[in-house]
BATI-807793 format. One record per residue: residue in one letter; chain; x, y, z of N, C-alpha, C, O in turn. Coordinates in steps of 0.001 Angstrom, whole numbers, always signed. Layout:
# BATI-807793
   residu   chaine      n_c1      n_c2      n_c3     ca_c1     ca_c2     ca_c3      c_c1      c_c2      c_c3      o_c1      o_c2      o_c3
        a        A         X         Y         Z         X         Y         Z         X         Y         Z         X         Y         Z
...
This chain:
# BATI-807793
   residu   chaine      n_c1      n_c2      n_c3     ca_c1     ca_c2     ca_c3      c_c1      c_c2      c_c3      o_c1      o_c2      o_c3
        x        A   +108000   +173609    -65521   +108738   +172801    -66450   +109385   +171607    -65760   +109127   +170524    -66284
        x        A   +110246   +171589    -64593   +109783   +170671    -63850   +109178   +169869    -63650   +109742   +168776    -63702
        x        A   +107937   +169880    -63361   +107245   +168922    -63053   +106848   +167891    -64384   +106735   +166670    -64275
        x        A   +106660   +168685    -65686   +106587   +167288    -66724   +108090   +166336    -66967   +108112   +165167    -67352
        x        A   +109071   +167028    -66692   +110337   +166178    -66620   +110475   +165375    -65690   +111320   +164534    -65998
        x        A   +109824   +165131    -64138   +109754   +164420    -63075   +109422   +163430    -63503   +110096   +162411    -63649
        x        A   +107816   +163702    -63879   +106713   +163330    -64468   +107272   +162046    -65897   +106941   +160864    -65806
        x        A   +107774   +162357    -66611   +108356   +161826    -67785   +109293   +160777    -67293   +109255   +159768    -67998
        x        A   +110298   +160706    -66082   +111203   +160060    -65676   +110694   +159132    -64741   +111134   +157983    -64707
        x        A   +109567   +159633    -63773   +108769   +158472    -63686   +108453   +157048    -63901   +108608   +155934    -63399
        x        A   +107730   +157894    -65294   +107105   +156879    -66676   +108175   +156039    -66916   +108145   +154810    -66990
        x        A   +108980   +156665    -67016   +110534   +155903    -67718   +111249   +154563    -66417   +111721   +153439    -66588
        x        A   +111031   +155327    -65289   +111674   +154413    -64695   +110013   +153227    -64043   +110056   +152057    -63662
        x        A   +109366   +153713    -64103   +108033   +152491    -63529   +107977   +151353    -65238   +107669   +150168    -65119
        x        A   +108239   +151819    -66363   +108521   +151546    -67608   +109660   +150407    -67325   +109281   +149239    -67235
        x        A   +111136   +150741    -67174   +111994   +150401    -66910   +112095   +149018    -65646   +112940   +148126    -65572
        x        A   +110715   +149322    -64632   +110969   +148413    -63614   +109872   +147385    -64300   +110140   +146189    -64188
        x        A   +108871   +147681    -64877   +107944   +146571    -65448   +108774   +145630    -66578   +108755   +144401    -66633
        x        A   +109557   +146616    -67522   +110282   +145204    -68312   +111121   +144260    -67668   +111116   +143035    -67796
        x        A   +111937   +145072    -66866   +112752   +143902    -66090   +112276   +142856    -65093   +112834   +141767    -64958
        x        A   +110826   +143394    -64156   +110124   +141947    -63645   +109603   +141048    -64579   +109622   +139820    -64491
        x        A   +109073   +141824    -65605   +108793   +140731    -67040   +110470   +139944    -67292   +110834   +139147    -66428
        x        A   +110969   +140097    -67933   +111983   +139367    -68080   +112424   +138562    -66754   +112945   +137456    -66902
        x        A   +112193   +139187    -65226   +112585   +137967    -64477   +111784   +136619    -64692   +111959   +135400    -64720
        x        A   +110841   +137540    -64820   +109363   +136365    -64461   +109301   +135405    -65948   +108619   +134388    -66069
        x        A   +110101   +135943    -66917   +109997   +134920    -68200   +111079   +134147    -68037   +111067   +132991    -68460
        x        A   +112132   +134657    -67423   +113543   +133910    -67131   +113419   +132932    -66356   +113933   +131895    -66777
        x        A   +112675   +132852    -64878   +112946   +131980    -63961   +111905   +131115    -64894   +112222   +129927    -64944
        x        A   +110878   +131418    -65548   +109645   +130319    -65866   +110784   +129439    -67045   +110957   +128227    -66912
        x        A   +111338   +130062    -67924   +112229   +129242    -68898   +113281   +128541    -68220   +113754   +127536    -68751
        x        A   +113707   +128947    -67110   +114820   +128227    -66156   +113909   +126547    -65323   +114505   +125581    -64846
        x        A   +112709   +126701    -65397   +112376   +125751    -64516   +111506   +125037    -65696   +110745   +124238    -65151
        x        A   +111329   +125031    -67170   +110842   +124415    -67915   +111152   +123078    -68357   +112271   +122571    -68273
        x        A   +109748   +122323    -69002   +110584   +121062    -69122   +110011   +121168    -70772   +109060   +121711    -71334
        x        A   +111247   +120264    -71202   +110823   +119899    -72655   +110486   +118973    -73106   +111037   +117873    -73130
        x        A   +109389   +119356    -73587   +108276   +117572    -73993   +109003   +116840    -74582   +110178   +117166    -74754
        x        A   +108506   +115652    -75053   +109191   +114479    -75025   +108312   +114274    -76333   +107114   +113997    -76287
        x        A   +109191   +114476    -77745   +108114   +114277    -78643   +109191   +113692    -79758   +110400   +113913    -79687
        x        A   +108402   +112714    -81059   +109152   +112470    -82414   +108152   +112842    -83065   +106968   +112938    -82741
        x        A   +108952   +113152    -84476   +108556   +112919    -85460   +109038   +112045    -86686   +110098   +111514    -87018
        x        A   +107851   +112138    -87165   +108034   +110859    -88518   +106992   +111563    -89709   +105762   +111611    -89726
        x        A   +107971   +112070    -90658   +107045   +112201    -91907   +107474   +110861    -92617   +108372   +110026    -92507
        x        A   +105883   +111189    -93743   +105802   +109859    -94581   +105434   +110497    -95823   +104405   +111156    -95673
        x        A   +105805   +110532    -96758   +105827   +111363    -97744   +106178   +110210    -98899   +106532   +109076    -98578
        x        A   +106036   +110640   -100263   +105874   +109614   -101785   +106997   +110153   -102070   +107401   +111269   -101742
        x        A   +107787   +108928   -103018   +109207   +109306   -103807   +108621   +108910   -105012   +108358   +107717   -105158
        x        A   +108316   +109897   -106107   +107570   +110245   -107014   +107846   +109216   -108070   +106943   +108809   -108800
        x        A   +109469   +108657   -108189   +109969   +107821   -109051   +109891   +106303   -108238   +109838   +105496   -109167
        x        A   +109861   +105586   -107036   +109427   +104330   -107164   +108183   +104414   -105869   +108127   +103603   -104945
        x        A   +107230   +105587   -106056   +105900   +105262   -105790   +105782   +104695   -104170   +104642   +104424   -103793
        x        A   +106873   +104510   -103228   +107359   +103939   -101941   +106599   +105117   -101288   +105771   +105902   -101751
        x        A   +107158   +104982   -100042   +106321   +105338    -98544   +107907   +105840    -98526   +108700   +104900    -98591
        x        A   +108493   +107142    -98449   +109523   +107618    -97829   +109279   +107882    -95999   +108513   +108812    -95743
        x        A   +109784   +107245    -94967   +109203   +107042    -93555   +110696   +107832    -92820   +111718   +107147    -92780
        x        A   +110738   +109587    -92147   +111696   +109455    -91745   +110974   +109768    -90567   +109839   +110241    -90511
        x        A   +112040   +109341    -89244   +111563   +109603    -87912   +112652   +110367    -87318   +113820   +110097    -87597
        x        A   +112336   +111317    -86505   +113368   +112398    -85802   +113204   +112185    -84611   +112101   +112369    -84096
        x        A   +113941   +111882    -84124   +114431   +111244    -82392   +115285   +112368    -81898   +116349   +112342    -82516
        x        A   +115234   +113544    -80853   +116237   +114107    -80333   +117198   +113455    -79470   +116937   +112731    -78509
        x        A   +118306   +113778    -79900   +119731   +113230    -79207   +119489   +113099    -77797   +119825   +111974    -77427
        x        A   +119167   +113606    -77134   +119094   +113859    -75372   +117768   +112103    -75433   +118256   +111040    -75049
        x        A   +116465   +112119    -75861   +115967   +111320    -75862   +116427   +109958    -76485   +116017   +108870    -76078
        x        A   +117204   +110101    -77381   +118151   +109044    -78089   +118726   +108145    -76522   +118607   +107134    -75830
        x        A   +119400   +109458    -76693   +120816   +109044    -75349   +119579   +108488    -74136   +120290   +107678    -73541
        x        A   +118795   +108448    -73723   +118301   +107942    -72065   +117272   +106908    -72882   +116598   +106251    -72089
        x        A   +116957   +106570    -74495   +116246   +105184    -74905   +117704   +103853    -74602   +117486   +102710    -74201
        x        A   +118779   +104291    -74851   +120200   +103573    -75063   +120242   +103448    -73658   +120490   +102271    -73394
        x        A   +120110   +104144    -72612   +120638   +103800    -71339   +119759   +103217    -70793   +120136   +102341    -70015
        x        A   +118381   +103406    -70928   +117190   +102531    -70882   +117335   +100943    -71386   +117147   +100031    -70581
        x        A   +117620   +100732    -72524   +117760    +99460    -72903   +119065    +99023    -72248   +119600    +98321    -73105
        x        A   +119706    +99061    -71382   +120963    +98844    -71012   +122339    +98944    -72049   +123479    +98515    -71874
        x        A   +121836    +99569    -73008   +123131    +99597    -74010   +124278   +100056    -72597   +124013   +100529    -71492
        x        A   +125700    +99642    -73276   +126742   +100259    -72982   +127099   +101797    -73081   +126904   +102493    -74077
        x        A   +127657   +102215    -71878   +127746   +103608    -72283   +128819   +104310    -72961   +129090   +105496    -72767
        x        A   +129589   +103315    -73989   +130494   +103919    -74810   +129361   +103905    -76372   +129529   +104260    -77538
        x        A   +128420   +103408    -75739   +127609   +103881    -77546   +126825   +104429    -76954   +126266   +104229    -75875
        x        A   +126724   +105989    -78532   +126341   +106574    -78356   +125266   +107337    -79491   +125841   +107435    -80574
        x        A   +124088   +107809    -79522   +123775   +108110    -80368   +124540   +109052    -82077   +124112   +109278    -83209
        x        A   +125588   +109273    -81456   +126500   +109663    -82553   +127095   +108358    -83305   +127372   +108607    -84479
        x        A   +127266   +107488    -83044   +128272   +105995    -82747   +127168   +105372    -84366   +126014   +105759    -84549
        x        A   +127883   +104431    -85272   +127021   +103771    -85442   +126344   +102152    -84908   +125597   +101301    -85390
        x        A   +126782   +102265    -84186   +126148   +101161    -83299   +124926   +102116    -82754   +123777   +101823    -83085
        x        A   +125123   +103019    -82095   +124093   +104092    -81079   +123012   +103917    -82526   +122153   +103035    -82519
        x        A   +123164   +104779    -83629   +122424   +104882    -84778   +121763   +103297    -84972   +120605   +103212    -85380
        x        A   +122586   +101987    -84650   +121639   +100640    -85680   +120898   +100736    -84373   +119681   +100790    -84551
        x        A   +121224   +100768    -83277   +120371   +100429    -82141   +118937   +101158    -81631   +118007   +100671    -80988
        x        A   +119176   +102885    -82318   +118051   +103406    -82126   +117445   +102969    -83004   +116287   +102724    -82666
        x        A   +117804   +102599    -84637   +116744   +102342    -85940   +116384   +100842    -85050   +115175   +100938    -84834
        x        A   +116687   +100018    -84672   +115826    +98661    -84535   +114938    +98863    -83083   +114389    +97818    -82735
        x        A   +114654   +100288    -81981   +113891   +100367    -81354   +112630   +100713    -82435   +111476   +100296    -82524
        x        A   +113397   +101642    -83177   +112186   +102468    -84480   +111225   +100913    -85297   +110010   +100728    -85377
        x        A   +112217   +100165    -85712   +111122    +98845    -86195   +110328    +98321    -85444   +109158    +98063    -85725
        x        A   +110976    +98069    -84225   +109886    +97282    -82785   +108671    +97992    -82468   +107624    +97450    -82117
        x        A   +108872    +99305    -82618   +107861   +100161    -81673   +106768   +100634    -82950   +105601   +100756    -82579
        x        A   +106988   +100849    -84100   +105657   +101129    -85263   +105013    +99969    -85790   +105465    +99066    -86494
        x        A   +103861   +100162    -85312   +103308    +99046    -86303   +102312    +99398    -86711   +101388    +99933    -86099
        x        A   +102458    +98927    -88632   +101302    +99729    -89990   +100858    +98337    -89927   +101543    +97328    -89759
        x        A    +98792    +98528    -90193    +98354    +97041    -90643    +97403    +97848    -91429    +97372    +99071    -91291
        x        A    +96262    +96934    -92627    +96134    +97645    -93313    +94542    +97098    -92559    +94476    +96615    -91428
        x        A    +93367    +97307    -93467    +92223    +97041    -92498    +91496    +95852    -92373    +90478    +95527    -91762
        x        A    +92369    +95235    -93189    +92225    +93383    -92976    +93054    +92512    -91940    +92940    +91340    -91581
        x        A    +94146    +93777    -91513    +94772    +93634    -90362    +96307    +93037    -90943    +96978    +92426    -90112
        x        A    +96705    +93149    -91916    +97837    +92647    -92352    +98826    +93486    -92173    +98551    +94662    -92410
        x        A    +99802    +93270    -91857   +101139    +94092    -91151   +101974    +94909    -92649   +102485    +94474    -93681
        x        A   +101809    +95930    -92207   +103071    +96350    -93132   +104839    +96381    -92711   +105171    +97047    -91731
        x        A   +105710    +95761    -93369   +106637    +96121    -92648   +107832    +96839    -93517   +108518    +96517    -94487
        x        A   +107720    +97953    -92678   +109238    +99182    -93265   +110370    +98659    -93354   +110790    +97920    -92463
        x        A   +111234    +99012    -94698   +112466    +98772    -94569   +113282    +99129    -94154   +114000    +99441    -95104
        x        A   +114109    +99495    -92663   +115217   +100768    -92788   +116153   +100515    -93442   +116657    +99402    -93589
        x        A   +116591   +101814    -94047   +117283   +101743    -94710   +118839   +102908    -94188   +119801   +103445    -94737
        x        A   +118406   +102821    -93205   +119735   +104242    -92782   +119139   +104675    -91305   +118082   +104463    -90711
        x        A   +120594   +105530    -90961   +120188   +106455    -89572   +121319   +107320    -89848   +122379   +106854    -90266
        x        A   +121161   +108449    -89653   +122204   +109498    -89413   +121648   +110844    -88292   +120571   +111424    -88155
        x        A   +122824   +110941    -87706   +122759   +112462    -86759   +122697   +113575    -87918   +123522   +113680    -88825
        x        A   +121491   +114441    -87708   +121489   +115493    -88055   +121353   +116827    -87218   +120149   +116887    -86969
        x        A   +121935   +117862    -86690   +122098   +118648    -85581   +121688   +117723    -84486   +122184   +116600    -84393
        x        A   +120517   +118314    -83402   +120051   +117392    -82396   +119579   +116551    -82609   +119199   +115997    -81578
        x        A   +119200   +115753    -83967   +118359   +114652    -83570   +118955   +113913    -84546   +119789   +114259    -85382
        x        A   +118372   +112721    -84327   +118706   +111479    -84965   +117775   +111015    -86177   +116594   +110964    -85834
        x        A   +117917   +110800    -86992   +117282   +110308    -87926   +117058   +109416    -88951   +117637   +109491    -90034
        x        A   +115862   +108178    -88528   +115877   +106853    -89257   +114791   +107220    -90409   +113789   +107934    -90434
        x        A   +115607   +106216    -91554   +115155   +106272    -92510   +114481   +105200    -93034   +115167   +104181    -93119
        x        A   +113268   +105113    -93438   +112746   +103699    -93829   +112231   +104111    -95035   +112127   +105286    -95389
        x        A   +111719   +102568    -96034   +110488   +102844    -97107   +109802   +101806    -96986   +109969   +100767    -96347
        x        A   +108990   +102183    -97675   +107854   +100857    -97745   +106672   +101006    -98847   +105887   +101949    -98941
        x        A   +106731    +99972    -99569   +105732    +99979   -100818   +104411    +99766   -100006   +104024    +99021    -99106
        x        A   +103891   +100825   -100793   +102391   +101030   -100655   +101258   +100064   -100654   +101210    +99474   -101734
        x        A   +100337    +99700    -99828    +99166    +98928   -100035    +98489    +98987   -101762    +98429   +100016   -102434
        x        A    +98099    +97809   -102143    +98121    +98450   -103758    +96525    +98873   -104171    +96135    +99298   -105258
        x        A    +95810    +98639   -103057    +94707    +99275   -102949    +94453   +100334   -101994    +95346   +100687   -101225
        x        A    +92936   +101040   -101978    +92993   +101602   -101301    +92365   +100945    -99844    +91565   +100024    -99685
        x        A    +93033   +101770    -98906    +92539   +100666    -97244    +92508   +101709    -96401    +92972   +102752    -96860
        x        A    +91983   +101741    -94996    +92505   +102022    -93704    +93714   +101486    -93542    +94173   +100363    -93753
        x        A    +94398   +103056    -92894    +95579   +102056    -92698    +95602   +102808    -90930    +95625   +103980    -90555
        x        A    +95586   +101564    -90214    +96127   +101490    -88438    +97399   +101905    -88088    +98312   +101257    -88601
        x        A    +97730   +102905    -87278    +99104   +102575    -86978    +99624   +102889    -85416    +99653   +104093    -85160
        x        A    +99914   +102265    -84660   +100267   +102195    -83627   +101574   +102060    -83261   +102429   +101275    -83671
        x        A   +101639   +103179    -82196   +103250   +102998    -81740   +103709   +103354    -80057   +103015   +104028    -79295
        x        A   +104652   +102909    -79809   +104656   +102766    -78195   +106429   +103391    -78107   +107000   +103725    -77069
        x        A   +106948   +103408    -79344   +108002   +104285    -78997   +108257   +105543    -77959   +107877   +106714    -77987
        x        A   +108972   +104877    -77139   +109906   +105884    -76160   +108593   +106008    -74815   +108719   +106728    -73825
        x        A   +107430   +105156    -75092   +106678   +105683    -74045   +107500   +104676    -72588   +107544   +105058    -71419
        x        A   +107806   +103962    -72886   +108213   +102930    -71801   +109421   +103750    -70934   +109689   +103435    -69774
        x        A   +110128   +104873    -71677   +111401   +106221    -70908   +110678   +106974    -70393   +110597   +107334    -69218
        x        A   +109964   +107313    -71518   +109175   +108822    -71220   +107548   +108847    -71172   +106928   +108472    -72167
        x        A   +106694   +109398    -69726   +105344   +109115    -69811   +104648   +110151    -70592   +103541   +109743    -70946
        x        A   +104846   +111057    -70890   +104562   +112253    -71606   +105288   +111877    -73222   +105206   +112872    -73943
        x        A   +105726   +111100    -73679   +106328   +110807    -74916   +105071   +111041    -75942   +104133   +110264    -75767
        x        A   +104932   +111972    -76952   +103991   +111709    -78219   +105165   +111718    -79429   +106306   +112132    -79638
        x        A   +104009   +110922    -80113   +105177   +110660    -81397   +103841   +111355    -82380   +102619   +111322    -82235
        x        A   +104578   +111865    -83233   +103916   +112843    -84400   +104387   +112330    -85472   +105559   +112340    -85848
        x        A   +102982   +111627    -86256   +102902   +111597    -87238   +102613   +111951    -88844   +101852   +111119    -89338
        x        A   +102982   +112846    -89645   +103096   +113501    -90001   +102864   +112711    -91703   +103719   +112147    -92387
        x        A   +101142   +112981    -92056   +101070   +112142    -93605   +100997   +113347    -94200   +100157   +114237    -94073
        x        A   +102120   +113270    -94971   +102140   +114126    -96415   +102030   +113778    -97776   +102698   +114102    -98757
        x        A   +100886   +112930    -97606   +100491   +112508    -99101    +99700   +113331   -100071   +100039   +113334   -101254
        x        A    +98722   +113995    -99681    +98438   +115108   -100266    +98016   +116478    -99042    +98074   +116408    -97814
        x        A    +97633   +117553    -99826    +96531   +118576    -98457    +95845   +118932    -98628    +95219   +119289    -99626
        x        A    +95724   +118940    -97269    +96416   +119398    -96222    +96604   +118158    -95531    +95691   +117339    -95426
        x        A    +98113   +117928    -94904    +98799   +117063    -94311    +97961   +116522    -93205    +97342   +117205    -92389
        x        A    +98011   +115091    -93269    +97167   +114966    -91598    +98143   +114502    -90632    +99178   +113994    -91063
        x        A    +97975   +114596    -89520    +98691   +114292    -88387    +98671   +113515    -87209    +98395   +114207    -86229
        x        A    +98822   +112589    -87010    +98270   +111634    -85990    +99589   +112106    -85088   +100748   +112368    -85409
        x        A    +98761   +112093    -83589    +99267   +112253    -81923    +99324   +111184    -81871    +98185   +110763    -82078
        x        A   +100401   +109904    -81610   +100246   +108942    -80817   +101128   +109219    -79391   +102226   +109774    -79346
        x        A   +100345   +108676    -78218   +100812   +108848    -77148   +100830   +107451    -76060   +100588   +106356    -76568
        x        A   +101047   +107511    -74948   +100834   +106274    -73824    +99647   +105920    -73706    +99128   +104804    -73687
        x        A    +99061   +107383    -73591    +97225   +106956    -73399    +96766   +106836    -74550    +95674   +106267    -74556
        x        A    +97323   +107276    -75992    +96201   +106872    -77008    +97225   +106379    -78292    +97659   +106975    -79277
        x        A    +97343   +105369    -77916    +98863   +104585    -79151    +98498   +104782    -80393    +99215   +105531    -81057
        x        A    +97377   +104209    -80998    +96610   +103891    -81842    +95856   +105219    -82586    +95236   +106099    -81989
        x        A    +96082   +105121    -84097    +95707   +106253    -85032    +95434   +105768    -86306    +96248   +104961    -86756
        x        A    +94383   +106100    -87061    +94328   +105575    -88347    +94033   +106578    -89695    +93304   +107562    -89568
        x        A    +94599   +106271    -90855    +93932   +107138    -92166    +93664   +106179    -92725    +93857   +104984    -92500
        x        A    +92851   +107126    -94055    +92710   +106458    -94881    +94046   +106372    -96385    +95018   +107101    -96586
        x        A    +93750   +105692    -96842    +94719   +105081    -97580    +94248   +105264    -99223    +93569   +104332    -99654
        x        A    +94544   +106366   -100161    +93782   +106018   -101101    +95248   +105983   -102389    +96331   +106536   -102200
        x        A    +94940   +105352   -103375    +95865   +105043   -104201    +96246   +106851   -105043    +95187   +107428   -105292
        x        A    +97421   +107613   -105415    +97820   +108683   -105456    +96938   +108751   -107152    +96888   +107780   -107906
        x        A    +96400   +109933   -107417    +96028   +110414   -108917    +97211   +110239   -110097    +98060   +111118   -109948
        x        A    +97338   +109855   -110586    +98279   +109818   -112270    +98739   +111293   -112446    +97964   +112245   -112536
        x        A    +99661   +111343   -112473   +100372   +112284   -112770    +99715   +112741   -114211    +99591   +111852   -115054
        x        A    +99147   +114512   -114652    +98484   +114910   -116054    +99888   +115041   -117204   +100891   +115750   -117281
        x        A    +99354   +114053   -117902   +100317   +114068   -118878   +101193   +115684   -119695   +100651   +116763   -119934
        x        A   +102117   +115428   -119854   +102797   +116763   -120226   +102665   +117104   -121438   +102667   +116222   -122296
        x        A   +102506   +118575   -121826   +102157   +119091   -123619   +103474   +118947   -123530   +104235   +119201   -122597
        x        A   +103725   +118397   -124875   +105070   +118550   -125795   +105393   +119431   -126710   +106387   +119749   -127363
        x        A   +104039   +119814   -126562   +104231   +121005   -127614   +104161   +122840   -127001   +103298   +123391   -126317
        x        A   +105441   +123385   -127593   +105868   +124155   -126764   +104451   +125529   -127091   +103702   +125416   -128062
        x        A   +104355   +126548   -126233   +103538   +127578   -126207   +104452   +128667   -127007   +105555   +129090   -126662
        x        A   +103807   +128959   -127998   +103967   +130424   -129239   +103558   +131275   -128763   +103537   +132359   -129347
């Protein structure tokens, strides 16, 4: 009887020593990790004026070293609204929509606010009134960060498409097609 209780405590402690080198070995790897360097920007329809809703999510930490990068002062801060107009007018410089005749689209911002870690600019922009390729290229944050991708995120219909723009590949395009008519509503109620 003995010997299966040895036997059992064993198990338990060779058990016991494998989770805890696992957890070292996940600990030191999360201790020496780096965190990519990424935005996002959905673009999504506001159903009532038919616009390009454009928001972009900038994390605060990347906020903060685009501001010290551009030599801003270091009493602004991405919390600040100065920090906020200064990141939205890197956000205008660095996207650029053309359609496939090559004509520029240009976003309106319309806002920036901190939301938890990240920052977030708000633009719109009326739609091409046909349908086109639409180009879009962007160089945001690659000039801080060489690993910077910005994620683009079309939610016009689905499944959503997604353009990677990065240092090595700026440049991404969809297509552009004018949205279906909304199916008219029965007025007449179901008996």
């Amino acid at each position: 009887m003995s010997r299966p209780d040895s036997r059992r405590r064993r198990v338990l402690q060779l058990a016991a020593l494998g989770a805890a080198s696992l957890a070292l070995t996940l600990g030191s790897s999360a201790a020496f990790a780096h965190r990519t360097h990424v935005s996002l920007t959905r673009v999504t329809i506001n159903t009532r004026t038919q616009h390009w809703e454009i928001i972009h999510a900038v994390h605060y930490h990347d906020a903060l070293k685009l501001l010290a990068a551009r030599g801003v002062s270091d009493d602004v801060q991405p919390a600040s609204v100065a920090g906020r107009a200064r990141i939205a007018l890197e956000v205008e410089r660095s996207f650029f929509w053309r359609t496939a005749d090559g004509s520029l689209l240009q976003p309106l911002t319309v806002g920036a606010e901190l939301e938890g870690d990240n920052v977030l600019v708000y633009q719109e922009l009326p739609p091409p009134p046909r349908p086109t390729t639409i180009s879009l290229e962007s160089n945001f944050l690659h000039a801080v960060f060489d690993d910077q991708v910005n994620n683009i995120s079309l939610e016009f219909e689905k499944p959503f498409v997604v353009l990677k723009l990065s240092k090595t590949r700026p440049r991404g395009a969809f297509d552009w097609r004018l949205p279906a008519a909304p199916a008219p509503q029965d007025s007449r109620r179901a008996k």
